[in-house]
C-alpha positions as CSV (number, residue, x, y, z in Angstrom):
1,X,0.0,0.0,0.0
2,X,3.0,2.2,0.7
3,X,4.8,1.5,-2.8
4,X,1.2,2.3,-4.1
5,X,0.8,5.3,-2.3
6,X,4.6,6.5,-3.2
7,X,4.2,5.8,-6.9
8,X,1.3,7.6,-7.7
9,X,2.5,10.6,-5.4
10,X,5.8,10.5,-7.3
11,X,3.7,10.0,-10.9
12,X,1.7,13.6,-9.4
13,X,4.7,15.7,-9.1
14,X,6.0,14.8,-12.4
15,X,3.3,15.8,-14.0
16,X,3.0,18.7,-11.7
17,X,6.6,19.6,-12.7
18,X,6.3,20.0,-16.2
19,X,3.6,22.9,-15.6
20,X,5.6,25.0,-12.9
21,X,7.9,27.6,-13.8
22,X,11.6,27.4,-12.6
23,X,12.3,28.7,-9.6
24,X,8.5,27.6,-8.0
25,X,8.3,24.9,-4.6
26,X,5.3,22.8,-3.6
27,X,5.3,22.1,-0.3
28,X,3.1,19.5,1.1
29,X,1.8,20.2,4.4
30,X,1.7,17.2,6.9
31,X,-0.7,16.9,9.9
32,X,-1.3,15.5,13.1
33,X,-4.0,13.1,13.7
34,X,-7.0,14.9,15.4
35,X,-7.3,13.6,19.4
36,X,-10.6,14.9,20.1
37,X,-10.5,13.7,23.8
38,X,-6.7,14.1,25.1
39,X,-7.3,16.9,26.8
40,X,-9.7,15.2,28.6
41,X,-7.5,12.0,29.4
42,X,-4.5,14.3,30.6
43,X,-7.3,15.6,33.1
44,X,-8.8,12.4,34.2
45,X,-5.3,11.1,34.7
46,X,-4.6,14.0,36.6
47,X,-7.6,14.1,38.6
48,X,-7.3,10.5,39.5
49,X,-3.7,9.8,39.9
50,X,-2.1,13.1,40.1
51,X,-0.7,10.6,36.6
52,X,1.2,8.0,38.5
53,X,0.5,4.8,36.3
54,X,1.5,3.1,39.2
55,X,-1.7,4.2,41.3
56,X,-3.8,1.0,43.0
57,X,-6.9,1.7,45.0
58,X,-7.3,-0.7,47.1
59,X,-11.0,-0.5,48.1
60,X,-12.2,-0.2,44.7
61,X,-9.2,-2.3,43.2
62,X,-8.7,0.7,40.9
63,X,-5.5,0.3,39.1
64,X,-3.4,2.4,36.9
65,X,-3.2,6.1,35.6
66,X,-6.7,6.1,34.8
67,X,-8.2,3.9,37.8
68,X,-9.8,1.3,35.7
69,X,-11.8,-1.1,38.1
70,X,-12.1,-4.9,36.9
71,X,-15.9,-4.9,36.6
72,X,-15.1,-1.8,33.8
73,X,-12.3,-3.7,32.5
74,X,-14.7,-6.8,32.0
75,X,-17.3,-4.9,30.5
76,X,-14.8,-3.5,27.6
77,X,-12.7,-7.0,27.0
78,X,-16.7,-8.4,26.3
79,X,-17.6,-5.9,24.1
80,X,-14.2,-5.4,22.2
81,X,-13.3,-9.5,22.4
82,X,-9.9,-8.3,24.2
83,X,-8.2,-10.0,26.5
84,X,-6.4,-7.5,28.9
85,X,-6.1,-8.3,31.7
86,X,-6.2,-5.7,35.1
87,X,-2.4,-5.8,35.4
88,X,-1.9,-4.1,32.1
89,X,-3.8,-1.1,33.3
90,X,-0.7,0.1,34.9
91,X,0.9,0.3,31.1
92,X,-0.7,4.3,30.3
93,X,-1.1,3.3,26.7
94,X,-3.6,0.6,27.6
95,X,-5.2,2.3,30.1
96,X,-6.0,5.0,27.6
97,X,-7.3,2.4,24.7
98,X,-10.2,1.3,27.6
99,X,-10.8,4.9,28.3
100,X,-11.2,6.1,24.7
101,X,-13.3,3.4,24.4
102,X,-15.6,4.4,26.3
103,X,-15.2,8.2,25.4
104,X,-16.3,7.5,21.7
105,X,-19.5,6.6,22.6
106,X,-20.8,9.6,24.3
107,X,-22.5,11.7,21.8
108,X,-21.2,14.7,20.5
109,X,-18.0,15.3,22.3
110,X,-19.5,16.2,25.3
111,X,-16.8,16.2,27.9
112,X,-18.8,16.5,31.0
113,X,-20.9,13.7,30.3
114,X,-17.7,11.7,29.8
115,X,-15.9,12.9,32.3
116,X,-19.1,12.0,35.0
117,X,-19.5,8.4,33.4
118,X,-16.1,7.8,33.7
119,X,-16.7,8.5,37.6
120,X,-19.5,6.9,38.2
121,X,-23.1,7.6,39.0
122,X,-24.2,9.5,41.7
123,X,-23.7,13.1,44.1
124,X,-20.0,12.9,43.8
125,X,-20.0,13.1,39.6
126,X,-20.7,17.2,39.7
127,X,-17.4,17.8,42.3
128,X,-15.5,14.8,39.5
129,X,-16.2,16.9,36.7
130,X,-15.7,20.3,38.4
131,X,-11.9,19.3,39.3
132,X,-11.3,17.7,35.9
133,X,-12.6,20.7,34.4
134,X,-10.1,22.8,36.6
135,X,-7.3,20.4,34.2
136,X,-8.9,20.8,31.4
């Protein structure tokens, strides 16, 4: 796919170089990929670990920079047909794959409703979503 893509870039600028005048440059601009949510995943991870990927919450059994709990990571290896398992939650990378997850399918990039998801359900979710915001 690479040769492909190569080839027919390289066939474009020959026939784009017979037209120019001497003297003339095309530049091709090159982008980054668009992270909709990372702004949001540097806040969780800050609101929830201060970002130590290292973090374990004993009571909950919260591991990781994102504090993924088994039952969520259970939930996401049944939908996605993964097999992670909770010890690879401490790996940021991963950790972030189950928490995009999740992001992608609230509607319309709305942050808060991800951010209070991500917490949990009940009274605490507003002060969540107020500190993450305070990151954001």
């Amino acid at each position: 796919m690479k040769r492909l893509l190569l080839i027919s870039c390289m066939a474009f600028m020959s026939s784009l170089a017979g037209n120019m005048t001497p003297g003339k440059v095309l530049y091709i601009a090159s982008y980054e990929p668009i992270q909709p949510y990372e702004q949001l995943w540097r806040a969780v991870c800050q609101v929830e670990t201060k970002n130590n990927p290292l973090a374990y919450n004993r009571k909950e059994q919260a591991v990781g920079i994102a504090q993924i709990r088994p039952i969520r990571l259970k939930d996401y290896n049944e939908r996605t047909r993964s097999h992670l398992k909770i010890t690879e939650m401490y790996d940021p990378k991963k950790s972030k794959t189950v928490f995009l997850f999740y992001a992608e399918r609230c509607k319309y990039f709305d942050l808060e409703r991800i951010a209070k998801s991500w917490n949990g359900r009940g009274k605490k979710t507003n002060k969540y979503w107020k500190e993450v915001k305070k990151h954001l």
